[in-house]
N, C-alpha and C positions, 0 to 999 in steps of 0.2 A: 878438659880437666884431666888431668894426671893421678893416676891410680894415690899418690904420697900426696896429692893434695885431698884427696876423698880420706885416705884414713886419720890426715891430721884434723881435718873438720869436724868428722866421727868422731874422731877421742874430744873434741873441744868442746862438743854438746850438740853442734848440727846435726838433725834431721831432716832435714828436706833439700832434697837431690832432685824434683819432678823433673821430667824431661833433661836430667843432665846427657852430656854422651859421652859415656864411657865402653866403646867403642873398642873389641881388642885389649884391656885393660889386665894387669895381672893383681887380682885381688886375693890371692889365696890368703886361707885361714884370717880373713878380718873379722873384726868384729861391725858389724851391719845390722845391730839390733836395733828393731824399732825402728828404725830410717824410712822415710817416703820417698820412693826412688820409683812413686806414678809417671808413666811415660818416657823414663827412661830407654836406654839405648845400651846394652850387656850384648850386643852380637859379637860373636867369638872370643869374650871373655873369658877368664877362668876366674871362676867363684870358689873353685874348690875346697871344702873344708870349711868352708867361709859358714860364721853363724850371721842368716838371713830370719832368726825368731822375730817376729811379730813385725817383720818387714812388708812393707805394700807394694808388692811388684806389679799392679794391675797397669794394664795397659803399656808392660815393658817386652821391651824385643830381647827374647833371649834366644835366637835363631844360632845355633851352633856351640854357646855357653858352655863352659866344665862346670858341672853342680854335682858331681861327682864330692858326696860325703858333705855336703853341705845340710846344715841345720835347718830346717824348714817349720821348726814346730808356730803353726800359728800365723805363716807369715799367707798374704791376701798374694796368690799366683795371676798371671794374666790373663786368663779365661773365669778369675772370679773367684776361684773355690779357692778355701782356705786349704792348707796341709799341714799334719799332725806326725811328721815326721823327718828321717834322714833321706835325703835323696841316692840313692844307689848307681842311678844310671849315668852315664859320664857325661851323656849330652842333652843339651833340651832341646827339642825342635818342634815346641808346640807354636 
């Protein structure tokens, strides 16, 4: 699935992405609210910018990702814990 097909689905009301691969994908500054994207596949993507609020990233590979300034209020991380904030750091390699 291609980055312009994920944000025309997002704008058209889909939320459920489980296990998509998006895979290298340049998402900056999308809007990603509320989306379930459990199991997903974000390795060496760029989120940047991107608002991820009350998104479900559990069980997603973010091994390399740009989250760098991404919205994170509220959204479920891959080890579980929720976060209550802007991401600062450019990369995730949790």
């Amino acid at each position: 699935m291609d980055a312009n097909e994920v944000l025309r689905r997002c704008a058209a009301g889909e939320r459920n992405f489980r296990k998509a691969d998006l895979r290298g994908r340049s998402l900056i500054q999308a809007n990603l609210r509320q989306v379930d994207f459990t199991g997903a596949n974000f390795t060496n993507s760029d989120l940047s910018n991107s608002d991820l609020g009350n998104a479900n990233l559990n069980w997603v590979s973010l091994r390399g990702a740009n989250l760098s300034g991404a919205n994170l209020r509220g959204a479920k991380m891959p080890d579980g814990k929720m976060h209550n904030d802007y991401l600062n750091s450019a990369n995730y390699f949790g």
